[in-house]
C-alpha positions in Angstrom: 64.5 59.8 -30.1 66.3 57.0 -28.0 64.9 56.0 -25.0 66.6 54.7 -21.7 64.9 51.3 -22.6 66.9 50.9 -25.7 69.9 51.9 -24.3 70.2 49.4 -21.4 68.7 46.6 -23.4 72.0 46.2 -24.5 74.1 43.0 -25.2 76.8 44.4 -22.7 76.4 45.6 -19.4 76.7 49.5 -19.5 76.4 52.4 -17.0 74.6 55.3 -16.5 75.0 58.7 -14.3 72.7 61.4 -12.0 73.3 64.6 -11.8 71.9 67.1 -9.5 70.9 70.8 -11.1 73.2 73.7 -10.0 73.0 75.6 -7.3 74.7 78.6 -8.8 77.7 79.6 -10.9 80.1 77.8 -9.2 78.0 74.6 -9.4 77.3 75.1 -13.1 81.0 74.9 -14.1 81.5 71.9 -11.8 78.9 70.3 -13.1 79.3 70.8 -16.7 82.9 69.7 -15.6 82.0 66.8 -15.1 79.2 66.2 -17.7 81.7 66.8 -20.5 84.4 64.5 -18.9 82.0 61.2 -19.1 80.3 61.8 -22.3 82.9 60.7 -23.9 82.6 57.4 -22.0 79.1 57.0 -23.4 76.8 56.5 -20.5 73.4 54.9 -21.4 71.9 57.7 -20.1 71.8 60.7 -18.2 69.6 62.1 -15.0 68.8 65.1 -13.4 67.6 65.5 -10.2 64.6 67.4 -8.9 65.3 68.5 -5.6 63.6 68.2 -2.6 59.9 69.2 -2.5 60.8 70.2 -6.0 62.4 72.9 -5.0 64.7 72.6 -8.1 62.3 72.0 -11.2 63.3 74.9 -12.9 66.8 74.5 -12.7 66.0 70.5 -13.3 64.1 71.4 -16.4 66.7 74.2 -17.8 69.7 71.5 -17.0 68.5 68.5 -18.5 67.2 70.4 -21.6 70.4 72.0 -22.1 72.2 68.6 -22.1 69.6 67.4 -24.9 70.4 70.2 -26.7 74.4 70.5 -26.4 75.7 66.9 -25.9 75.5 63.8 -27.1 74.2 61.8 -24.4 70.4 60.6 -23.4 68.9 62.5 -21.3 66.2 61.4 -18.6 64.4 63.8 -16.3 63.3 63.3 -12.5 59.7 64.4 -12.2 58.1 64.3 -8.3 54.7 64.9 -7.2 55.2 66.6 -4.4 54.3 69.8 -4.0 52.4 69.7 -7.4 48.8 70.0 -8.4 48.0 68.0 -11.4 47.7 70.8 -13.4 51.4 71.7 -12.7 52.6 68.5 -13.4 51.1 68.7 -16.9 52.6 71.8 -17.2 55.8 70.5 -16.8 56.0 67.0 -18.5 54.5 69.4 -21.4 57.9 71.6 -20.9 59.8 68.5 -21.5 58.2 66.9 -24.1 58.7 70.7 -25.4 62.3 70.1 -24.9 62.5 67.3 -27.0 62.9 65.1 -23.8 61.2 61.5 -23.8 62.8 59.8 -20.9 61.5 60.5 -17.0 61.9 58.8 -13.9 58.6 59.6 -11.8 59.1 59.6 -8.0 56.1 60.4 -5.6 59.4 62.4 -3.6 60.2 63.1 -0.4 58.1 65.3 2.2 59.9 69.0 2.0 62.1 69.7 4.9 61.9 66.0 6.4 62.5 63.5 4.0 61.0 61.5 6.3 58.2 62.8 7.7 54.3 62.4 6.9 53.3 62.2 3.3 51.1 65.5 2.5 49.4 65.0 -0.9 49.0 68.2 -2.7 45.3 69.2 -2.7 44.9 69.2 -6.6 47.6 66.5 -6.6 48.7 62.8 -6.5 49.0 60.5 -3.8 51.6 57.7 -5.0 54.1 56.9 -7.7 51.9 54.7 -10.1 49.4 58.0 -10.4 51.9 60.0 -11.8 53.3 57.0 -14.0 50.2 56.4 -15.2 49.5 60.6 -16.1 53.0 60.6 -17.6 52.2 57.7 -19.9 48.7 59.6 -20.6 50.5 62.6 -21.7 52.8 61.3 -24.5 55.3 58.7 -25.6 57.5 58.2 -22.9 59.7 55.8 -21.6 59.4 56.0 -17.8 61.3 55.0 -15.1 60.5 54.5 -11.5 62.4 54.1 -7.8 63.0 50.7 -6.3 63.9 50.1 -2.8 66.4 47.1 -1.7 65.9 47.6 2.1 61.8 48.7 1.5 60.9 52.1 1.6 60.7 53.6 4.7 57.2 54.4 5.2 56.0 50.9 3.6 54.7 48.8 6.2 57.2 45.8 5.4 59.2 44.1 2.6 55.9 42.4 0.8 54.2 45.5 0.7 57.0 47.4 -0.6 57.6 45.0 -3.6 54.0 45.4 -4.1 54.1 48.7 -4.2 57.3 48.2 -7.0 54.5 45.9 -8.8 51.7 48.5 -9.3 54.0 51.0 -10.3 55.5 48.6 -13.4 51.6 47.7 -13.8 50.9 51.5 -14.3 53.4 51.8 -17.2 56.6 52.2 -15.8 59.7 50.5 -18.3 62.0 50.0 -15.9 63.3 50.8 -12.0 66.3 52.4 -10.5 67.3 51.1 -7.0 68.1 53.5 -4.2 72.1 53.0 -2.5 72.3 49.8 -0.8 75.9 48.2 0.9 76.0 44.6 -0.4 74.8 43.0 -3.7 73.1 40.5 -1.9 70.8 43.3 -0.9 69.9 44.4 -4.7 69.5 40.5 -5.8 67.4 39.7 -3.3 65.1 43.0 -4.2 66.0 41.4 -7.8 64.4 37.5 -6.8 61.7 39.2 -4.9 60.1 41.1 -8.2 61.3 38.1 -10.9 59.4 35.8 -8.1 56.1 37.5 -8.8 56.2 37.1 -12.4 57.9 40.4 -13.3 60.7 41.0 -16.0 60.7 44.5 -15.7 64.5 45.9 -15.5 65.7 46.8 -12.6 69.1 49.0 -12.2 71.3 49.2 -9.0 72.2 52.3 -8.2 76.1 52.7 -6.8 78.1 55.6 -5.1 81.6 55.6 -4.9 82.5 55.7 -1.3 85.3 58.6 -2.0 85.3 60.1 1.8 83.5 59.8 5.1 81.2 61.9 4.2 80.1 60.3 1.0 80.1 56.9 3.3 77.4 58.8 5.9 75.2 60.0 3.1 74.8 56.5 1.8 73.7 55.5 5.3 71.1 58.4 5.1 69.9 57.5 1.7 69.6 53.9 1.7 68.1 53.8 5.3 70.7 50.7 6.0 73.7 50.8 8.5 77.1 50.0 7.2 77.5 46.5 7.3 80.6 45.2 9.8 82.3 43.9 7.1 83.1 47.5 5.4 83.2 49.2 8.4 86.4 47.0 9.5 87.9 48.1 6.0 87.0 51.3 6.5 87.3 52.9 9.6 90.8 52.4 10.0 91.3 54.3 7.5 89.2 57.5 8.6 92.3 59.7 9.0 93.8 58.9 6.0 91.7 60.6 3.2 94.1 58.8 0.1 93.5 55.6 2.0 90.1 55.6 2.5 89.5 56.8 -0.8 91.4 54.1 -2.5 89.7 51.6 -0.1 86.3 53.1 -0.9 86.6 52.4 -4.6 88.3 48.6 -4.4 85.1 48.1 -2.3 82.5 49.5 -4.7 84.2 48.0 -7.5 84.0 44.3 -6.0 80.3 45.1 -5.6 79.7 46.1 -9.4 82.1 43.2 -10.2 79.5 40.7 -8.4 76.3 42.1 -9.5 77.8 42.5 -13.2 78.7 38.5 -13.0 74.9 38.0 -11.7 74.2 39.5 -15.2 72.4 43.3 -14.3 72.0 45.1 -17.4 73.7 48.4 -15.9 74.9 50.1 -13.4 73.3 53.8 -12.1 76.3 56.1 -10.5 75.1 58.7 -8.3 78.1 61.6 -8.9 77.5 64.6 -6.9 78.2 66.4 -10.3 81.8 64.8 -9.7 83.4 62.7 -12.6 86.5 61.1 -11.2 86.0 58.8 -9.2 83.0 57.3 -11.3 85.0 57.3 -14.2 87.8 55.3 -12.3 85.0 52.6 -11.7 83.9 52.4 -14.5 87.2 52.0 -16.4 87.7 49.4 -13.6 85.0 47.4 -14.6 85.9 47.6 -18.8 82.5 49.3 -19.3 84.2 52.0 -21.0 84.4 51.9 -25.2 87.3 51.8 -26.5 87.2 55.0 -28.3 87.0 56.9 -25.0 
């Protein structure tokens, strides 16, 4: 079974995508849409989201068994431990080992209902990231991924203690991290120097989002926990009532940013897609990270 390891160890820079499980019919077709339209660009990998609270896992765990089973991509599941008694987690890294699945990115997740607000361990369950790396690693022959954070995360008291917290999760097993949105490169290669400057190899994968519409530009805000800086904001907001503008705007500036961080020699490149394909694929193309058989 490939892993995610294998696949961005690669002698080329390469990209991968994340998908989010449907909602209902409508979302199922879009979303199989798109899935079908990039596997012939041959992504490293493929995610599926869990939702928050892990209010998705079933539709998570249907999804991303269906695309082990019916495509030819690798597939990678989210696993969270919110919400989750250790007993349930078990249960459901059994269901994907089940599955045939051997690549999962382990998040601690988000509070339900504020993303934001106090961390409530379940009562059964786990507190942090590294304990459920560390039971996924337990459980079977995985290859495991984990979250990385270029501003810090927002309930880690500062910058040192958030790349510490990076440390103990690599230290608990973890093969590799995927950085949440961030504006500039300089922001992922600092979060890059910061992990290689305490003695860490482990790879580390920016994570990108096409900045297709104003919408799109807000929810990178929201995710990343970073303002936009007043350089793309100039480019930008001009162009706020021009949807084709800002669109084509949105992916020249994106594309600059995966130019730079490719030339400062990241092994890939993790698209966030909103279960769209076009505008990835456009960056990609872009960026000659497409094989030529595609």
């Amino acid at each position: 079974m490939t892993t995610v390891l294998q696949r961005i160890r690669s002698d080329r820079p390469v990209f991968s995508v994340e998908f989010m499980p449907p909602r209902d019919q409508a979302d199922e077709r879009r979303l199989w849409n798109a899935i079908r339209e990039l596997e012939g660009y041959d992504p490293a990998f493929v995610s599926v989201t869990y939702g928050a609270g892990g209010s998705s896992r079933d539709r998570t765990i249907r999804t991303t068994g269906r695309v082990a089973r019916e495509t030819t991509l690798v597939s990678m599941a989210h696993l969270t431990a919110v919400g989750h008694s250790v007993a349930e987690l078990r249960n459901v890294i059994g269901w994907y080992a089940a599955l045939g699945i051997r690549n999962i990115l382990a998040l601690r997740g988000d509070p339900p209902g504020d993303p934001n607000g106090p961390w409530v361990a379940h009562p059964d369950g786990l507190n942090y990231a590294d304990e459920l790396v560390a039971l996924v690693r337990e459980l079977g022959d995985f290859c495991v991924g984990v979250a990385a954070f270029p501003y810090g995360h927002p309930q880690s008291a500062d910058i040192d203690a958030d790349t510490a917290n990076l440390l103990r999760k690599f230290r608990a097993g973890a093969d590799f991290a995927i950085a949440q949105l961030f504006f500039e490169p300089e922001d992922f290669l600092r979060l890059r120097d910061r992990v290689a400057a305490k003695g860490c190899e482990s790879l580390l994968l920016p994570g990108v989002m096409p900045l297709t519409t104003p919408k799109i530009l807000a929810k990178t805000v929201e995710l990343s926990g970073a303002p936009v800086p007043a350089r793309i904001a100039a480019r930008l907001d001009p162009l706020v009532g021009d949807a084709a503008a800002f669109r084509a705007e949105g992916i020249d500036l994106v594309t600059e940013v995966c130019e730079r961080l490719i030339a400062e020699g990241v092994p890939g490149l993790h698209f966030y897609t909103f279960n769209r394909a076009k505008a990835t694929r456009e960056v990609v193309g872009r960026l000659g990270l497409v094989p030529s058989r595609a």
